[in-house]
Structures are given as structure tokens and as C-alpha cells.
C-alpha positions as CSV (number, residue, x, y, z in Angstrom):
1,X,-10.7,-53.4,21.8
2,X,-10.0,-51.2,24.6
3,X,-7.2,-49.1,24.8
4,X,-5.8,-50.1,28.1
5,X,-7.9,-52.4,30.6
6,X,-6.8,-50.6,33.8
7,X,-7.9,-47.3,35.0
8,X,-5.1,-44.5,35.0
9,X,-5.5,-41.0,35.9
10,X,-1.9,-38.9,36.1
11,X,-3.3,-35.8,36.4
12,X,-1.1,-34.3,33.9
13,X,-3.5,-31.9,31.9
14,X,-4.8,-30.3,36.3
15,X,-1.3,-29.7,37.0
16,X,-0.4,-28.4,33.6
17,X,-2.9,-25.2,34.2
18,X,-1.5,-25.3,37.9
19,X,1.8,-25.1,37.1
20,X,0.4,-21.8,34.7
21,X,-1.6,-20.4,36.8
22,X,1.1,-19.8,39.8
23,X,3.3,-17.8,37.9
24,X,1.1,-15.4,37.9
25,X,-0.5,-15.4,41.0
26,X,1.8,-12.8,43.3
27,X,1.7,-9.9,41.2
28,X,1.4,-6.3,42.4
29,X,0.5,-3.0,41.6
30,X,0.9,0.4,43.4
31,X,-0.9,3.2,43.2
32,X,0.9,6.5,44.2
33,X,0.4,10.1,44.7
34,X,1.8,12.7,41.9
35,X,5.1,13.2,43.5
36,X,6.1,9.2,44.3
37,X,4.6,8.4,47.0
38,X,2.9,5.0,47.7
39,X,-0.9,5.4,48.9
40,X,-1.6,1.8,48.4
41,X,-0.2,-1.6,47.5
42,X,-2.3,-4.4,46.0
43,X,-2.2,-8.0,45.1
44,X,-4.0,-8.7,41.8
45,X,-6.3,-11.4,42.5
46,X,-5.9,-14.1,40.1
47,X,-9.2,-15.8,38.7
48,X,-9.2,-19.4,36.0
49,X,-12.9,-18.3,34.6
50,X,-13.5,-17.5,30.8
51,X,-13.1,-13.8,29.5
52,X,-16.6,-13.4,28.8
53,X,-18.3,-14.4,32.0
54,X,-15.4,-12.5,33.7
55,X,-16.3,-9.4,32.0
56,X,-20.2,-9.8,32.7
57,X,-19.1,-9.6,36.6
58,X,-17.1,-6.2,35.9
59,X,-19.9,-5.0,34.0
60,X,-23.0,-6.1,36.3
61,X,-26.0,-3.7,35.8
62,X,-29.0,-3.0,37.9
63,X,-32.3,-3.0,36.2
64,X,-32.0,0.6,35.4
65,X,-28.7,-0.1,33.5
66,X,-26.3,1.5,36.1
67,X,-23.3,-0.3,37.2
68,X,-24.3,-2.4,40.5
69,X,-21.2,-2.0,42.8
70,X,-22.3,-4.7,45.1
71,X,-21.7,-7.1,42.3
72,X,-19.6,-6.0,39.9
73,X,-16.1,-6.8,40.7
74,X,-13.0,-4.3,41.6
75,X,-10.1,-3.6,39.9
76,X,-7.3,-4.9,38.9
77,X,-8.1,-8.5,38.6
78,X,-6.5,-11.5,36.3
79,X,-8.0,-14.4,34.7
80,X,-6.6,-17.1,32.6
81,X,-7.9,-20.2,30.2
82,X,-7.2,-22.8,28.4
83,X,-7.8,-22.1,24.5
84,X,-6.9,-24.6,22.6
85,X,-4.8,-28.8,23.3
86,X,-2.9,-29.5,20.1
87,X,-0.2,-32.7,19.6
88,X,3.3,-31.6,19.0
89,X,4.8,-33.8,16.7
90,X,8.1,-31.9,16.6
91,X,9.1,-33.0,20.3
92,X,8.3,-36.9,19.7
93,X,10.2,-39.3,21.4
94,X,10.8,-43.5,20.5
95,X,7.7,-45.1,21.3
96,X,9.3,-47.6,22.5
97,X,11.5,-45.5,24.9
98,X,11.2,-46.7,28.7
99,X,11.7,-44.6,31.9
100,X,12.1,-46.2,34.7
101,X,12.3,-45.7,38.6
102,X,13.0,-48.1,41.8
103,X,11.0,-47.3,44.9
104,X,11.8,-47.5,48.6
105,X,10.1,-50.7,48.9
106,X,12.1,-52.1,46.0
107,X,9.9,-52.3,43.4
108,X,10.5,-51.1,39.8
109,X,8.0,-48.9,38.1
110,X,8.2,-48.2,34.3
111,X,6.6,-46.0,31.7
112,X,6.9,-45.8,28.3
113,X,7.9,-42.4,26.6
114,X,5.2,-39.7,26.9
115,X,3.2,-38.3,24.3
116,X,3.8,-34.5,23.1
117,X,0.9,-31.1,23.8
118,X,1.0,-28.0,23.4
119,X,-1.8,-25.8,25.4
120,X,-2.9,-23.1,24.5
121,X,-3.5,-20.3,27.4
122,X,-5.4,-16.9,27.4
123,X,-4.0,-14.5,30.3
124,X,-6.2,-11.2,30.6
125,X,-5.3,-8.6,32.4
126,X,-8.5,-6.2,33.5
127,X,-7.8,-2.3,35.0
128,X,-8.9,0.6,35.3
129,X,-5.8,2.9,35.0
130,X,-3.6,2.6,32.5
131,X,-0.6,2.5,34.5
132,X,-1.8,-0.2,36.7
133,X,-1.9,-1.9,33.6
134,X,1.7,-1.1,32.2
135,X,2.9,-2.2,35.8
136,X,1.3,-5.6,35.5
137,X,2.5,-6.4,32.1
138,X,6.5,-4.9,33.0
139,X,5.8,-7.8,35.7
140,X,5.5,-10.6,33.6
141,X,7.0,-10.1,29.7
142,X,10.7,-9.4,30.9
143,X,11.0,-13.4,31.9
144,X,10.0,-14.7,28.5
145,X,12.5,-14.9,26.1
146,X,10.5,-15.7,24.3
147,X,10.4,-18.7,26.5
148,X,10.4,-19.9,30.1
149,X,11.5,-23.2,31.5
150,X,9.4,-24.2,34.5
151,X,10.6,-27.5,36.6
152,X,7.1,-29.6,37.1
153,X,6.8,-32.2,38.9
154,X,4.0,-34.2,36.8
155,X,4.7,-37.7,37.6
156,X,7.1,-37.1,40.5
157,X,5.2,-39.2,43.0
158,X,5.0,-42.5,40.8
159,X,8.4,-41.8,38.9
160,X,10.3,-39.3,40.4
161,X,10.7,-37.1,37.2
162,X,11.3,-33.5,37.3
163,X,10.2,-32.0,33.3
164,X,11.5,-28.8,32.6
165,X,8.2,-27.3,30.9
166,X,8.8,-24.5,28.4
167,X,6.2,-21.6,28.5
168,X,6.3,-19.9,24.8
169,X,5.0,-15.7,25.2
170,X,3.1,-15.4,21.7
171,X,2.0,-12.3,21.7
172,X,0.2,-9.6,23.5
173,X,-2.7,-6.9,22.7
174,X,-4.6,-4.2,24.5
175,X,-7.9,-3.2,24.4
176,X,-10.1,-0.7,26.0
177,X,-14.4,-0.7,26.5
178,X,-16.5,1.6,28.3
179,X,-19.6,0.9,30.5
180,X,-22.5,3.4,29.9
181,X,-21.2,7.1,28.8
182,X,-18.1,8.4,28.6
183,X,-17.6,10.0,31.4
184,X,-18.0,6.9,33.6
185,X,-15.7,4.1,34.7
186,X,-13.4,2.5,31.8
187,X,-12.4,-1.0,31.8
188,X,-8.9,-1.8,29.9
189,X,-8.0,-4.8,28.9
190,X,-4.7,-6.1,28.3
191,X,-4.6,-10.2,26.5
192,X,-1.6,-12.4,26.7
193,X,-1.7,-15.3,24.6
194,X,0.6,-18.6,25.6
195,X,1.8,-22.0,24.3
196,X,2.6,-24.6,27.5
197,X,4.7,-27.4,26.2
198,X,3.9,-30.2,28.3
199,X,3.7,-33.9,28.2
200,X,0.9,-36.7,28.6
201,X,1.6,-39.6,30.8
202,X,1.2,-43.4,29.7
203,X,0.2,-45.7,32.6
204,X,2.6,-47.4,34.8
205,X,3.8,-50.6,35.2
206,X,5.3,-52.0,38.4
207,X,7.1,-55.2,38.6
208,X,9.4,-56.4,41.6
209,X,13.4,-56.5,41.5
210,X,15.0,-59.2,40.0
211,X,16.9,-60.9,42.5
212,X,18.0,-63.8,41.0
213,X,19.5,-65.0,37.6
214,X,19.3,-68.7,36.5
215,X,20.9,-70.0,33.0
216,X,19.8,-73.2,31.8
217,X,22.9,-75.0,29.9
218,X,22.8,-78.2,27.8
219,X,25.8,-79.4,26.2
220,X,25.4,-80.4,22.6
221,X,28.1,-82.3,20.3
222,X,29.2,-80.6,17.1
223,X,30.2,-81.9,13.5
224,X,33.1,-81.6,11.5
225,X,31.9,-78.1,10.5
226,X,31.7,-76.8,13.8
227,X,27.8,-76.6,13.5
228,X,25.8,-78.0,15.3
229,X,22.9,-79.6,13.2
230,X,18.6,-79.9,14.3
231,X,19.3,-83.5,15.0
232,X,21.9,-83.0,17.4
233,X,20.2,-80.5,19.0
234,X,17.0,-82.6,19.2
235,X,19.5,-85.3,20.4
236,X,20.7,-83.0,23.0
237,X,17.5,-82.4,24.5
238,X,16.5,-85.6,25.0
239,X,19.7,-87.1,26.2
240,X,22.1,-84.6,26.5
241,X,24.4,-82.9,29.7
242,X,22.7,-80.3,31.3
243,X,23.4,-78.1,33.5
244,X,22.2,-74.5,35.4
245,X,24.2,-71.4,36.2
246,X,22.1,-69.5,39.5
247,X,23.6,-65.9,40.1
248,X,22.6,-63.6,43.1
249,X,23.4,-61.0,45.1
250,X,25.5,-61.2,47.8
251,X,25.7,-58.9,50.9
252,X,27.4,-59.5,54.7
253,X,25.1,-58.4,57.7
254,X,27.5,-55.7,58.1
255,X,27.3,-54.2,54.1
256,X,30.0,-55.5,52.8
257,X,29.8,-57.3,49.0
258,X,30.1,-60.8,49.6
259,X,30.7,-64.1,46.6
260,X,30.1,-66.7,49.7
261,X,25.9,-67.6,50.2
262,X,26.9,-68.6,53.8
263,X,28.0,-65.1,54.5
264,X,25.5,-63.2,52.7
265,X,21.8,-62.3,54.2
266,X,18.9,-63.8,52.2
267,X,18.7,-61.9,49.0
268,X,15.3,-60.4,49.8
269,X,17.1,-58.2,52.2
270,X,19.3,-56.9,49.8
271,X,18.3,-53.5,47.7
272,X,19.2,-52.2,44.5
273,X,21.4,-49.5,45.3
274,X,23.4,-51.3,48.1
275,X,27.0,-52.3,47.7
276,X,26.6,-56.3,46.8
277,X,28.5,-59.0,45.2
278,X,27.8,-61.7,42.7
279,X,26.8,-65.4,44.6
280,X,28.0,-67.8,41.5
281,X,26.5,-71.0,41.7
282,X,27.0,-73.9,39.0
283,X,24.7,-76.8,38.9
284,X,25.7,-80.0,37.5
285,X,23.9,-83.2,35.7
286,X,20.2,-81.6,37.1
């Protein structure tokens, strides 16, 4: 059996690294002269590409082992990943807890409560001066407390939901490699390791307003104990008073509630959020 019959994509898990990649992509660094003053401002490009491949690019040789500036790449530079997807059982919600949202076209969309991950991320910070790096990192650990709540907007199209996404710091390390002899250019590397708490999306449901109520009554005789029995109620069915209750909405042409149907515009017309009244209609002996 299939777990759902109709395709659904939410793009959660895309904007999930989106939403983690942009808080680090307008950082700066500055490189100055020995008594404060500025030579040179740059903006540390910002890269989603493993930490391997991403140091075979810094460290592109020619075929005589020398460091091939045409390829290799400059620094400072950034790069993140995704490391690990894990379920996080400690944020569950009811199963069977439903969000829901009206559109502008009147329509109701619902969702059932969304499912728990944690993501794991991998920020590396590559430079070639140590300040540069000290700079970079003073430019991103003092928001982290250890956590930081990011408003995404993951099924704010469909639902119009604004999660507040926490961003857990774990820890951070620093690490420095050579190419070729000692004397030549040094590559330090500075790893920040992240948990993003986000959530995975069920598919939606849409259904139309309900616009009108109708109660089906039929009158059934009681016994001396007040009950009523099965064969009175069978009795009932066949032969017994019926009757129908009809409620709708009710609303003048100039947006005022109204209880009378011959003042009230036909109930299509009539939205959730406007200012109606209740249309109370009681059917007899149908």
C-alpha cells in the first residue's frame, strides 16, 4: 500500500539549507595596515560544496606539484553541508493535530501536524591569515546563545505559517595545513558544526467552505422511563414527524449581518471573515 496516492513536494528539506545558508552569506573581513588603516574590504564568498572537494580547489597543483593560481581558489572563502538528517522525537506534536488556513478564494486548506528533524550542518571557514579568520568567526558565534531562532517561511504559500526555526551552535574547532614546504602559502581552517531544528511537511488537503448547515429531526415517542426503546425508534423512522433545521449565513448588499434570506446576498457571496448573520430556517412534515 502506498503511502499517499498523490504527489506532494513542500520543499521543506531546499529551504531548510536556504534558510542556513543566508545567515552566513554577507560576512566581511578587512585587511589593514600596521597602524589601523583599512587597505581593503572583502566579502567572503560563500560556497554549499563538501569540505573535501573544496579543499582540492585551494590546493590545485600543476604537474610539477606547484600550486596552480589559475585554479586554485583565493582566500577567504566559506562552505557549508549537510552532515547528517536525524528525527527529533523530543519536539513531537499530536498526530492528529490539524492546522488549518482559508484562502482568498474561500477555500480551506488543512495539514496535519508536521513531523520533527534535526539537520546536521558543517560551516568551514578557509583563510590564510589568522586574523581574517578570528574576524569571521567574532562575526558569527556572538548570535548563538547557544541558539538562534530564524522565522521561515516553509509552507507560507499553501498555509500561511511563519516557524520560528532554532539554529543550535555545537561547537567549533580550528585547524591549520600547509601546501608544499613551509615556507609557502598556509591554509587555516576553522569548522563550525550545527543542529537546524526544522520541520517536515505532510500534504495538504483543500476542501471548500461550508456554507450551509442542515439538521435532520424526527420526533420519536418515549416510555414511561423516559427512554426511548429500538422499536420506537424503528417506529419513528418509518412513520414518524420529521422535520429539518437549514442554517446559513446571512449578509445585506451593503455588509451588514442579516437573519432575513430576502435581504441577504446568495451565500456564495459571502466569506469567512465577513460580518454575517445566522439565516434560521425550520422545515416542517418534509
Amino acid at each position: 500500500m502506498a503511502l499517499y496516492n498523490e504527489y506532494f513536494y513542500h520543499k521543506t528539506i531546499f529551504k531548510s539549507v536556504a534558510t542556513f545558508g543566508t545567515l552566513f552569506n554577507d560576512i566581511t573581513v578587512k585587511r589593514k595596515t600596521s597602524d589601523g588603516n583599512t587597505v581593503k574590504e572583502l566579502k567572503v564568498p560563500l560556497s554549499y560544496a563538501p569540505r573535501s572537494k573544496f579543499l582540492s580547489k585551494i590546493q590545485a597543483q600543476n604537474a610539477d606539484g606547484t600550486v596552480n593560481k589559475n585554479v586554485a581558489i583565493t582566500l577567504p572563502r566559506l562552505s557549508f553541508e549537510m552532515s547528517d538528517f536525524n528525527y527529533d522525537s523530543q519536539r513531537k506534536l499530536n498526530s492528529l493535530g490539524v492546522r488549518y488556513n482559508t484562502t482568498e478564494t474561500g477555500s480551506e486548506k488543512s495539514m496535519y501536524n508536521p513531523v520533527p528533524y534535526n539537520i546536521g550542518f558543517s560551516l568551514n571557514v578557509y583563510v590564510e591569515h589568522f586574523d581574517e579568520g578570528l574576524q569571521i568567526i567574532e562575526q558569527i558565534v556572538p548570535f548563538f546563545s547557544p541558539y538562534l531562532n530564524i522565522p521561515s517561511k516553509l509552507v507560507y504559500d499553501d498555509m500561511g505559517i511563519v516557524d520560528d526555526v532554532p539554529v543550535l551552535l555545537n561547537n567549533v574547532s580550528l585547524e591549520e595545513s600547509y601546501e608544499g614546504q613551509f615556507e609557502d602559502k598556509r591554509v587555516i581552517m576553522w569548522n563550525l558544526s550545527f543542529t537546524l531544528k526544522t520541520n517536515i511537511f505532510k500534504p495538504i488537503k483543500e476542501s471548500d467552505l461550508i456554507r450551509q448547515v442542515e439538521t435532520n429531526i424526527i420526533s420519536t415517542p418515549t416510555g414511561d422511563s423516559g427512554e426511548v426503546t429500538s422499536q420506537e425508534k424503528q417506529q419513528a423512522q418509518e412513520s414518524g414527524s420529521k422535520s429539518k433545521s437549514v442554517t446559513k449565513p446571512g449578509l445585506t448588499d451593503q455588509g451588514e449581518p442579516t437573519t432575513k434570506e430576502s435581504e441577504s446576498v446568495p451565500k456564495e457571496d459571502i466569506d469567512s471573515d465577513d460580518n454575517y448573520g445566522f439565516i434560521d430556517d425550520f422545515l416542517e412534515g418534509i
